[in-house]
C-alpha positions as CSV (number, residue, x, y, z in Angstrom):
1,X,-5.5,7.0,13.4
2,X,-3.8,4.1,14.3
3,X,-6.4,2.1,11.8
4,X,-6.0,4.1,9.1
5,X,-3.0,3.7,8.9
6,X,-3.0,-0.2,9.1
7,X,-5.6,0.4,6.2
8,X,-3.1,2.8,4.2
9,X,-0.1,0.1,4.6
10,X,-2.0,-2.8,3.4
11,X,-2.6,-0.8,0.0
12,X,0.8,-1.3,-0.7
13,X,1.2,-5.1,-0.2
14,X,-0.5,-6.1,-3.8
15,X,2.2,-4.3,-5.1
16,X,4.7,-5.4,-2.8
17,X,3.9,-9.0,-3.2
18,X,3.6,-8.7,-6.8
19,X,7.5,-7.9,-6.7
20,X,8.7,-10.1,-4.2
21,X,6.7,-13.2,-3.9
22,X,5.1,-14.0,-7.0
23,X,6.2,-13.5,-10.7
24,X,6.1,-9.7,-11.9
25,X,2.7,-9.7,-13.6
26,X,3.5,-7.8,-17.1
27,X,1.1,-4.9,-16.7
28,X,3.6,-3.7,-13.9
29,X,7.0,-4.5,-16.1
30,X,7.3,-0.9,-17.4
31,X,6.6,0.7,-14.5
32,X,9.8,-1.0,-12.7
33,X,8.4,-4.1,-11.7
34,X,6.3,-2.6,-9.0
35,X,9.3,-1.1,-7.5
36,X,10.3,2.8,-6.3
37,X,7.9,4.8,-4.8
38,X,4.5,5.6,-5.5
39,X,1.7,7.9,-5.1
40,X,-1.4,6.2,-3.5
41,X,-4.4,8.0,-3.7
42,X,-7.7,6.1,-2.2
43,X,-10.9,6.4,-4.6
44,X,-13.1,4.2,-2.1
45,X,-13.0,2.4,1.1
46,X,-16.0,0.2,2.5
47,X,-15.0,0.2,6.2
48,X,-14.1,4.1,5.7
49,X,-16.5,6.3,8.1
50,X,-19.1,8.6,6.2
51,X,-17.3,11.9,5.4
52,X,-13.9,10.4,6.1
53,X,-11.0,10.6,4.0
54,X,-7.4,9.0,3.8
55,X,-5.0,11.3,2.4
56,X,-3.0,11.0,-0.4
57,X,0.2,9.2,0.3
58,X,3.2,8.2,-0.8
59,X,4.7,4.4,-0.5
60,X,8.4,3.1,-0.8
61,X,7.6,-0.2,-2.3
62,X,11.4,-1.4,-1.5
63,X,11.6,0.0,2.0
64,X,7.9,-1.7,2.5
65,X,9.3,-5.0,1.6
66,X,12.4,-4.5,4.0
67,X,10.1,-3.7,7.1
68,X,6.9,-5.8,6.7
69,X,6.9,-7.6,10.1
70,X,4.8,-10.0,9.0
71,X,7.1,-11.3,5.6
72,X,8.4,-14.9,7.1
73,X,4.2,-15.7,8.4
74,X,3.2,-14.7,5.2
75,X,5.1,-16.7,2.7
76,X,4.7,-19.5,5.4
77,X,0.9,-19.7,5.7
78,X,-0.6,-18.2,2.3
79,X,-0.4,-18.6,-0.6
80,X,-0.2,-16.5,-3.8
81,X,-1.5,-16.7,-7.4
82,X,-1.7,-14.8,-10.5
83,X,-5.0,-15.5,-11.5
84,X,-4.9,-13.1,-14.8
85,X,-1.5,-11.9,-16.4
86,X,-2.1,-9.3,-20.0
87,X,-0.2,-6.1,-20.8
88,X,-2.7,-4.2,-19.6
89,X,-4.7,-6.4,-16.7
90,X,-3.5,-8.4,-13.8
91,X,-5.5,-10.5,-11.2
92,X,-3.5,-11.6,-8.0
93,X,-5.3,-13.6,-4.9
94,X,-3.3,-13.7,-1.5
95,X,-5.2,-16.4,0.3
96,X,-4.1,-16.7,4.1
97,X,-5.7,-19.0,6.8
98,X,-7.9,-16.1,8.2
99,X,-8.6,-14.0,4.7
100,X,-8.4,-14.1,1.0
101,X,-7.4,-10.8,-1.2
102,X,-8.1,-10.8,-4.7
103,X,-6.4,-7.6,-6.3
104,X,-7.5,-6.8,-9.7
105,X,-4.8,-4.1,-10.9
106,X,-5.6,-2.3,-15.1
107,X,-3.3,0.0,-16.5
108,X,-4.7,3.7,-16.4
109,X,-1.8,5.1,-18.1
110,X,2.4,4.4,-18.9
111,X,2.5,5.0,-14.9
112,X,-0.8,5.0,-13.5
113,X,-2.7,1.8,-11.9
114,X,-6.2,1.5,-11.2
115,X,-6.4,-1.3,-8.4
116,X,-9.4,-2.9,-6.9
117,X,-8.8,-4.8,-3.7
118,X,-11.7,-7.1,-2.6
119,X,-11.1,-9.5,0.7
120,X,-13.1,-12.3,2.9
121,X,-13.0,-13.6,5.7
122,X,-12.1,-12.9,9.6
123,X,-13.7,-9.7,10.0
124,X,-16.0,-10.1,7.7
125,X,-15.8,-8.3,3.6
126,X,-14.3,-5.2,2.8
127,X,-13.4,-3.8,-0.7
128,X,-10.9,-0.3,-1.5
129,X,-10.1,1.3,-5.2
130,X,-7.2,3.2,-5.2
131,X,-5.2,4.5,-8.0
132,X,-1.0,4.1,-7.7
133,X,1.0,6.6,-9.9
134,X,4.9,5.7,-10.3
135,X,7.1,8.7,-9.4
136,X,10.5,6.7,-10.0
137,X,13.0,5.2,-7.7
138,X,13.0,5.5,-3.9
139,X,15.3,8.5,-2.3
140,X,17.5,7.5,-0.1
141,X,16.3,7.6,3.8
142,X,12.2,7.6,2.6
143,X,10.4,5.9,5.0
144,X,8.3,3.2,3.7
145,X,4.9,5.2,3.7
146,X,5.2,8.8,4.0
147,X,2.6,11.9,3.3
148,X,2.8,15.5,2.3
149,X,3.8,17.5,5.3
150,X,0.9,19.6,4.7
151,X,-1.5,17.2,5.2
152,X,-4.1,17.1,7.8
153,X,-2.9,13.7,9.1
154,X,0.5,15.1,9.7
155,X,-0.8,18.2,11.0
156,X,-2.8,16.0,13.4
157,X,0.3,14.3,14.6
158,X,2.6,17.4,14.7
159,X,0.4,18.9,17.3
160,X,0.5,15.7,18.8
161,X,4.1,15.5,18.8
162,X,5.0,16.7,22.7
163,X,3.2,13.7,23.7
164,X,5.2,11.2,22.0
165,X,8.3,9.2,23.0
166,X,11.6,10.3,21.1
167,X,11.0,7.0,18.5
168,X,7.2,7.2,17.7
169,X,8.2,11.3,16.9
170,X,11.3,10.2,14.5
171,X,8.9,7.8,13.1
172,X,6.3,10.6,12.3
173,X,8.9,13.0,10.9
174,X,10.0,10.0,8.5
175,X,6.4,9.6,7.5
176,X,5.4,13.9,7.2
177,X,8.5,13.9,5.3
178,X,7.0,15.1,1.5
């Protein structure tokens, strides 16, 4: 579980990224600069497991940016480029010393974003498609990646929840929030 949702949070950083360390490429200008929350819903997934499935989610784009662990490494060490920048197309590359993500992101729709993520390097190729729909500004307390309640991810970690300490369990109530 613990690698899916590694998987699921690295959806986010093209969009992420896009907002905070590289100019706003115009596709995303309409849809508030890649900013506010949005539903991430994964179309494929190489390293997924046959039959397996990563549930629909929602991502806090500005909380994301606030938490990443990893911000001060990655403007240090890689760098980023908008390769391709049209109204309705844009074409980012992250390249870092261990792997290089090139994000090609088309407009679907006045809030809807086709985005195909393609990386190399350590650990060897991996690809995803996932389609982002803005649903407007953050509320106020969202966790940075959260899923419906419902789900059978949170469901999973609910009946886990006797087992956890008192911050892991606040953590999965932030994220089973929807």
């Amino acid at each position: 579980m613990r690698k899916m949702i590694v998987i699921v949070a690295a959806c986010a950083l093209p969009l992420a990224a896009a907002a905070q360390d590289m100019p706003v490429p115009r596709m995303l200008k309409g849809m508030a600069q890649g900013k506010g929350q949005y539903r991430v819903e994964m179309l494929e997934n190489s390293q997924a497991k046959k039959g397996q499935s990563i549930p629909a989610m929602t991502i806090c784009t500005d909380n994301l940016a606030k938490h990443s662990a990893d911000k001060s490494r990655t403007r240090s060490e890689c760098k980023h480029r908008l390769l391709k920048d049209t109204a309705d197309e844009a074409v980012t590359e992250i390249s870092c010393p261990e792997r290089t993500v090139t994000t090609t992101m088309r407009r679907e729709s006045a809030k809807s974003v086709l985005m195909d993520m393609k990386s190399t390097g350590k650990g060897g190729p991996h690809s995803m498609k996932m389609r982002y729909t803005s649903l407007g500004a953050c509320r106020e307390g969202q966790a940075a990646m959260s899923y419906d309640k419902d789900s059978p991810l949170c469901k999973q970690m609910q009946a886990s929840a006797a087992k956890m300490d008192p911050a892991t369990l606040a953590r999965m109530k932030a994220m089973c929030s929807n």
